[in-house]
C-alpha positions in Angstrom: 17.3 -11.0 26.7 15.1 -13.2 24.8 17.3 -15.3 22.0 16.2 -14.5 18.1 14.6 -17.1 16.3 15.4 -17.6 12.9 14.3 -17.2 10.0 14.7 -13.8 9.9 12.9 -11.3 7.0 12.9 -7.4 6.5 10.1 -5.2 8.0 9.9 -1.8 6.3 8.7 0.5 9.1 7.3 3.9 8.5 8.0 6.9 11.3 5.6 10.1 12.0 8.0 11.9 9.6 7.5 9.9 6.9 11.3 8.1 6.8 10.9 4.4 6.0 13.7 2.6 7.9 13.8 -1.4 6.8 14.6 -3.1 10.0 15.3 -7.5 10.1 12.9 -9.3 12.7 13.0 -12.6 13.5 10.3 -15.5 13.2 8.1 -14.2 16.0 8.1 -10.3 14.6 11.0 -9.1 17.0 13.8 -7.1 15.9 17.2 -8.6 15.5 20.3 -6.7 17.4 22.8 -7.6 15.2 21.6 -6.6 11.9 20.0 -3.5 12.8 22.6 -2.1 14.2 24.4 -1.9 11.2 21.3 -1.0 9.9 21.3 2.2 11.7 24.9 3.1 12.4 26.1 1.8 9.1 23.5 2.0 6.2 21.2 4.9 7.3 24.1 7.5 7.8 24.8 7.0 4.0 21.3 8.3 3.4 20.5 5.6 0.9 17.5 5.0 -0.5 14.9 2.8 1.9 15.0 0.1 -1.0 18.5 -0.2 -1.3 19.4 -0.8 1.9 16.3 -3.0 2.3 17.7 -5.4 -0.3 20.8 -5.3 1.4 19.4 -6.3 4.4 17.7 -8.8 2.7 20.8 -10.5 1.8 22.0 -10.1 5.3 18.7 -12.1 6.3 19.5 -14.8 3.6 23.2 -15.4 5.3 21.7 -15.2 9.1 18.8 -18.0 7.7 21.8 -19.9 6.2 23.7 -20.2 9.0 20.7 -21.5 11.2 20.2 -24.0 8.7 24.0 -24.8 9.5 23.7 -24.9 13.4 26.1 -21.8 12.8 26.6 -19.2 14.9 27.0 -16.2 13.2 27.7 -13.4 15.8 30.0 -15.6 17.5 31.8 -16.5 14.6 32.6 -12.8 13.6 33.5 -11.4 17.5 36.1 -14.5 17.5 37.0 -13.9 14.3 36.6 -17.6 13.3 35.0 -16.1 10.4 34.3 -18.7 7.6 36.4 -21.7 6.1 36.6 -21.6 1.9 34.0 -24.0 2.2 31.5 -22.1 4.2 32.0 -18.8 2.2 31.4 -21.1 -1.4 28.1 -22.7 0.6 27.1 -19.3 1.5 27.6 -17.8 -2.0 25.2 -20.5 -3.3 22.8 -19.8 -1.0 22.8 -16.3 -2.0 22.7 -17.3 -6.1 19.0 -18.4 -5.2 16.4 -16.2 -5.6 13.8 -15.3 -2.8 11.2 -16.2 -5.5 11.9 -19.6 -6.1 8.6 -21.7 -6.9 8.7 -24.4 -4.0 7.9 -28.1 -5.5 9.7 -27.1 -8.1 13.4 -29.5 -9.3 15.4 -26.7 -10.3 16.1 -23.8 -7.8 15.6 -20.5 -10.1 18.6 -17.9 -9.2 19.1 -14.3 -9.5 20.8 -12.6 -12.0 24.7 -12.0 -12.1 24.7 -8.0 -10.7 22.3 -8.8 -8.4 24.5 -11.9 -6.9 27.0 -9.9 -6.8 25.6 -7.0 -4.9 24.3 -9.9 -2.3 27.6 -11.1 -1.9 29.0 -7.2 -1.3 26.3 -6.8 1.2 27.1 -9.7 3.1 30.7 -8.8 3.3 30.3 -5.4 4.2 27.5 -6.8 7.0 30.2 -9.3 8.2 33.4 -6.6 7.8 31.3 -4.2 9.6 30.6 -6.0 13.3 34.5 -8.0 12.5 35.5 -4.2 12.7 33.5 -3.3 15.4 35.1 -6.0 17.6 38.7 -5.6 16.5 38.7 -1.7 18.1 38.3 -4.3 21.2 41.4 -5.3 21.5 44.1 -3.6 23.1 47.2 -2.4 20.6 50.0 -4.7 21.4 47.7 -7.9 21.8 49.2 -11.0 19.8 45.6 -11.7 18.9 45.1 -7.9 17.1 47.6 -9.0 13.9 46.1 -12.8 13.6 42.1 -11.1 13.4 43.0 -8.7 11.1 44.5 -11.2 8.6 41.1 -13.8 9.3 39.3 -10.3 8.4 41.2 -9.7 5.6 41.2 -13.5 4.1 37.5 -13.5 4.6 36.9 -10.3 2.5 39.0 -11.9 -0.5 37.1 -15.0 -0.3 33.8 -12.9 -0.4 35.1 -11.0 -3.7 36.8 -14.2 -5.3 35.1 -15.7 -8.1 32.3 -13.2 -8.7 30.9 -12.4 -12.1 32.2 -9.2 -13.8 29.6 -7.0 -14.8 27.8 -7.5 -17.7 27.2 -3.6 -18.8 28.9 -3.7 -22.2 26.8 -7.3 -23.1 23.8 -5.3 -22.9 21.6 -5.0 -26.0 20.9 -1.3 -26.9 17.1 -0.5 -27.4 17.1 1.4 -31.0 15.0 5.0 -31.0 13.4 3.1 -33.7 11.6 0.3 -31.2 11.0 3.5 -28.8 8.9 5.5 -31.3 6.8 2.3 -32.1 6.1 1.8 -28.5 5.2 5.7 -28.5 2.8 5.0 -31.6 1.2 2.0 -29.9 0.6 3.8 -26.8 -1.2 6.9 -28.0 -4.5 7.3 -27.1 -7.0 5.7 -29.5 -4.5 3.6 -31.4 -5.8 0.2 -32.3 -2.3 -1.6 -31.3 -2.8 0.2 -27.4 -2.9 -2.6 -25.0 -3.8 -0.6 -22.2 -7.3 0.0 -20.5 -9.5 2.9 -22.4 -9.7 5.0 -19.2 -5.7 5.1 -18.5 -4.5 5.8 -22.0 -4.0 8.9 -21.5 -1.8 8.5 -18.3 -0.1 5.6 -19.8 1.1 7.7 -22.7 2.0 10.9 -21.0 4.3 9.1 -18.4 5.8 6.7 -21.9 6.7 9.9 -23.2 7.8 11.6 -20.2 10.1 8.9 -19.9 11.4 9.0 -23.5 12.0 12.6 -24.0 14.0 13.5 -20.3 15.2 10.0 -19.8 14.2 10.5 -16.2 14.2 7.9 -14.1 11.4 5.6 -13.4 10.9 6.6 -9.5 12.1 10.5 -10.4 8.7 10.8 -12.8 6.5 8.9 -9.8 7.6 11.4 -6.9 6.5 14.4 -9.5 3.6 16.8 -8.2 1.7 19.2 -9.3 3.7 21.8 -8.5 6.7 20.3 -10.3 5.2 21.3 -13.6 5.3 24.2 -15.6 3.4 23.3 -19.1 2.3 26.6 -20.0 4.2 29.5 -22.4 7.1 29.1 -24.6 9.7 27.0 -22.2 7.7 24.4 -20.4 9.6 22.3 -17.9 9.4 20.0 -15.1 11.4 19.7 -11.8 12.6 16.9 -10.4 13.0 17.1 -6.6 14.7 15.4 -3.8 12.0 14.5 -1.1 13.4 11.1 0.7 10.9 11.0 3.6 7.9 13.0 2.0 5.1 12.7 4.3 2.7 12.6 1.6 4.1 9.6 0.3 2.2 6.4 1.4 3.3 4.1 -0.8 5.3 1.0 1.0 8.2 1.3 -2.1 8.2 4.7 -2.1 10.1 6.3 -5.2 12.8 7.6 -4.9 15.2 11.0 -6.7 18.2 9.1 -5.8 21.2 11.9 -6.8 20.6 15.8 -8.1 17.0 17.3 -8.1 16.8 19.5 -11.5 14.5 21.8 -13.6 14.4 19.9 -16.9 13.1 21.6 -20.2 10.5 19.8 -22.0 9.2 19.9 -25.4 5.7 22.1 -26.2 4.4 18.3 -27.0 5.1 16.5 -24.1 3.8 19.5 -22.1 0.5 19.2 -24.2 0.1 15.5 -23.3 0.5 16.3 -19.7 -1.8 18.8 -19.7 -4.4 17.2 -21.4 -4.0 13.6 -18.7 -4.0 16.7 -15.8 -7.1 19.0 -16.5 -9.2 16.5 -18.9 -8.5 13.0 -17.0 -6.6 12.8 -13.7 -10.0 15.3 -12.0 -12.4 12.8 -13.3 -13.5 11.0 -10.1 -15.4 8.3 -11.2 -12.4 6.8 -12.8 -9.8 8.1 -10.4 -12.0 8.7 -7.6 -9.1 9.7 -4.7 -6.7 11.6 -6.9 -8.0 15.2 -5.8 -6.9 14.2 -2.6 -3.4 13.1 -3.7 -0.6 15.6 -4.6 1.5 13.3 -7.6 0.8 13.7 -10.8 0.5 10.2 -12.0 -2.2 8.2 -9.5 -3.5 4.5 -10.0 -6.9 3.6 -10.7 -7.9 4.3 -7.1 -6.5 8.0 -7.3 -3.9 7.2 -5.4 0.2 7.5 -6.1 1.2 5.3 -8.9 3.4 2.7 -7.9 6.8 1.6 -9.6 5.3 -1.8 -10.2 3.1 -0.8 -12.3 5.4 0.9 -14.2 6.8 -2.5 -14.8 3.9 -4.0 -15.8 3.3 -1.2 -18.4 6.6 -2.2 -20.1 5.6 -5.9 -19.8 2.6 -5.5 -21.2 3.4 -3.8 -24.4 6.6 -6.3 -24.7 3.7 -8.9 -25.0 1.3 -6.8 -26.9 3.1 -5.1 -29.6 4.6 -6.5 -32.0 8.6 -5.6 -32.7 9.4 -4.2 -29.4 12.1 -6.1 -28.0 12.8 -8.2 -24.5 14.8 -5.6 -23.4 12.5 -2.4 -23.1 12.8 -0.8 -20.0 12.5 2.4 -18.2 16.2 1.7 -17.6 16.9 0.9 -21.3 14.8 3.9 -22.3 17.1 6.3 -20.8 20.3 4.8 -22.0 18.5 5.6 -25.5 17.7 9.3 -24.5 21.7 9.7 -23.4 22.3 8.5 -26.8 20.0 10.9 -28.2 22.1 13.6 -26.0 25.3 12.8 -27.2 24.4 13.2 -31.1 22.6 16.0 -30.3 25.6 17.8 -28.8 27.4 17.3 -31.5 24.8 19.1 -34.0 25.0 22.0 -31.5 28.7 22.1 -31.2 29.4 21.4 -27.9 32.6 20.5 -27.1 33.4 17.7 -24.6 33.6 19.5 -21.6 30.4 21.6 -22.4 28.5 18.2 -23.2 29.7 16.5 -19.9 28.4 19.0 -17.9 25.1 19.5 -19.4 24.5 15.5 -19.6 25.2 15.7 -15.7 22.7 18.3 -15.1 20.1 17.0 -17.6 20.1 13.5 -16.3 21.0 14.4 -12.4 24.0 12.8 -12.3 27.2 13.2 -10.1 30.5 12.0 -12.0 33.5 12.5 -9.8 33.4 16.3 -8.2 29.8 18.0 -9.1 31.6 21.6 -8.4 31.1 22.3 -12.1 27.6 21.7 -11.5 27.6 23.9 -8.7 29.4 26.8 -10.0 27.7 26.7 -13.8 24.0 25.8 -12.8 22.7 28.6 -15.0 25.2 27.9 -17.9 24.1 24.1 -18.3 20.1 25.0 -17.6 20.9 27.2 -21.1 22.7 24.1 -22.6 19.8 21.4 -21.7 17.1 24.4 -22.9 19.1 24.7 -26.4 19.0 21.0 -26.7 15.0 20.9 -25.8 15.1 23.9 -28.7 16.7 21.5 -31.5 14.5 18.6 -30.7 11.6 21.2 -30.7 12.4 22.1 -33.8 12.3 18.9 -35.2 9.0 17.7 -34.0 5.6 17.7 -35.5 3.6 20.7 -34.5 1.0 19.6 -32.4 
C-alpha cells in the first residue's frame, strides 16, 4: 500500500446521482484511508449536509497536517491509545484557531472566529474518538489493557472540550426591522441608493424580500424552482423542498434544505415581485442567456443557479453602499428579525404558546425536540402560518 503524503486537503466529489461526498486526499491527489472511513461510516450515515461534513473534514485535515509538521504519527497514536499529552492537545488547538485564509508574509496569523474554533475542535475529537473506538472493540473483555485505553480515551476527550469559548448567541447584536426596511427601500428597482447592476435589480430585490418576509434560509430560497411557486390567486405561496442530491444541481456548494421541507404563504407583494423577476427578466436571454435551460428560480448572470456566495456579496455590498445598515446584516440576521416579527405577531392573533410554537416550527422548518406535533397538525399550523401571512397582508401597501 502506497504511504499518504501529507499535506492533506478535501476533494468534494460528485457521483452519477448527483450526491456530493467530500473525501481528504493527500499531496499527490490520493485518498486517505483513515479519514475517509469515518467519512463514510461515520459522517455520511447522519445524512448531513455535503458542506458540513466537508468543514469537518477540513479540520480533520488541519490536525493530520499538524501532526506531520510534528513528525507525529497520528493513526498510531490513536490504535495505541497514546493519544495526546496536555501539551500536544493545547498545540493542536492553536493550530486549529488559525484560519485556512491566513495571508502568508503576513506577522500576525488571522484566526477563526470563536463558534467556528469550537466546532473544529468537536470535529477533531469526534474524528479521534471515532477510530480510538473503533480499536478498543479490539480488545478482548477481561484484557488489563481494555480499562487503561478507555481512561486515555476518556482524558483525551476532556482535554479536547477544556477551555473552549462558550457560545456567543446572546452577545449578538439584533438587526432592527427598521435597518431591514431601508435595505428593502435601497434595493428596489430604480432607487437611486441601489448598488446593484441595472440588469439584476430586479432578481436582487425579489430574493431581499423573499428573505425578509419567510425568513427562509439563505440555501432554502437558492434550491427553489419553478415549480415551487404558486404566485397567482388569492393565497400565493412557495415550497420549500428537501432535494440533497438533486441531479440538476451543478453547483460545487450546492444549497442545501437542511431540516423540514414546507409550503410557506407569502404576501400578494412578494408574489408580485417574483412574478415580475420570472416572466419580464429571468427569460431575457441576452442578460441571462442559460437560464431557460436551468430549473431554479434565481440564476447568475450566465443563467445558471445562483450561488450562496453571491448571496454574501449582496449583503456586503449594500453594508458598504448604503448608508445606516449595520455590520451585522445577514441572511442569518435577517431571519432572526422575521422570528421576531412572528412572535409579536402571534400575540396580535391570540395565539397561545403552544399554538405559536408549533406554527413557528412549521413556518421556519424547524425540529425542536419531538416534531410529532408537526406531524399530526400539518394542516392546523398551514392555517396558523396562512392567518399570520393574512395580518401582515393586511397591513401592507396595496400594490
Amino acid at each position: 500500500m502506497t504511504d499518504e503524503i501529507a499535506p492533506f486537503s478535501v476533494k468534494l466529489l460528485r457521483f452519477r446521482n448527483g450526491e456530493r461526498f467530500p473525501a481528504v486526499v493527500d499531496c499527490r491527489g490520493l485518498l486517505a484511508a483513515q479519514p475517509n472511513v469515518y467519512a463514510l461510516l461515520s459522517l455520511r450515515p447522519r445524512e448531513q449536509a455535503a458542506a458540513t461534513s466537508e468543514q469537518r473534514l477540513r479540520a480533520v485535515c488541519t490536525a493530520l497536517n499538524w501532526a506531520e509538521s510534528r513528525a507525529l504519527n497520528f493513526k498510531a497514536r490513536i490504535e495505541t491509545f497514546e493519544l495526546l499529552s496536555s501539551y500536544e492537545v493545547e498545540d493542536l488547538k492553536d493550530a486549529l484557531r488559525v484560519s485556512a485564509r491566513a495571508t502568508k508574509g503576513q506577522g500576525a496569523k488571522s484566526v477563526v472566529g470563536a463558534a467556528q474554533f469550537v466546532d473544529r475542535c468537536h470535529a477533531v475529537r469526534d474524528y479521534v474518538a471515532w477510530h480510538a473506538k473503533t480499536a478498543l472493540q479490539r480488545i478482548r473483555v477481561g484484557d488489563p489493557r481494555l480499562g487503561e485505553a478507555r481512561l486515555c480515551l476518556d482524558r483525551f476527550i476532556k482535554m479536547m472540550n477544556d477551555g473552549l469559548p462558550r457560545s456567543g448567541k446572546s452577545d449578538k447584536v439584533v438587526v432592527g426591522d427598521g435597518a431591514l426596511q431601508a435595505m428593502l427601500a435601497a434595493a428596489a428597482p430604480g432607487c437611486d441608493e441601489n448598488p446593484f447592476q441595472t440588469q439584476h435589480q430586479h432578481r436582487n430585490f425579489a430574493l431581499l424580500l423573499l428573505y425578509y418576509e419567510t425568513g427562509m434560509r439563505r440555501g432554502e430560497a437558492l434550491k427553489l424552482k419553478g415549480q415551487d411557486l404558486n404566485l397567482q390567486g388569492e393565497n400565493p405561496s412557495v415550497t420549500v423542498a428537501r432535494r440533497p442530491d438533486d441531479a440538476d444541481d451543478r453547483r460545487r456548494v450546492a444549497p442545501q434544505v437542511k431540516t423540514l421541507g414546507r409550503t410557506i404563504p407569502i404576501t400578494k407583494h412578494l408574489a408580485h415581485a417574483l412574478r415580475v423577476w420570472i416572466t419580464e427578466h429571468r427569460t431575457d436571454a441576452r442578460r441571462y442567456p442559460d437560464a431557460r435551460r436551468t430549473p431554479f428560480v434565481f440564476v447568475s448572470r450566465a443563467g445558471q443557479a445562483l450561488g450562496l456566495r453571491t448571496v454574501n456579496d449582496m449583503y456586503e455590498l449594500l453594508r458598504k453602499r448604503v448608508a445606516g445598515l449595520p455590520a451585522e446584516l445577514t441572511t442569518h440576521a435577517n431571519r432572526h428579525a422575521a422570528n421576531s416579527r412572528f412572535s409579536a405577531g402571534s400575540k396580535e392573533l391570540g395565539w397561545n404558546d403552544a399554538e405559536t410554537a408549533l406554527a413557528r416550527n412549521y413556518h421556519f422548518g424547524w425540529v425542536k425536540g419531538s416534531d410529532q406535533g408537526v406531524h399530526y397538525n400539518k394542516e392546523y399550523v398551514r392555517k396558523m402560518s396562512e392567518a399570520y401571512v393574512a395580518s401582515i397582508q393586511r397591513k401592507s401597501a396595496p400594490e
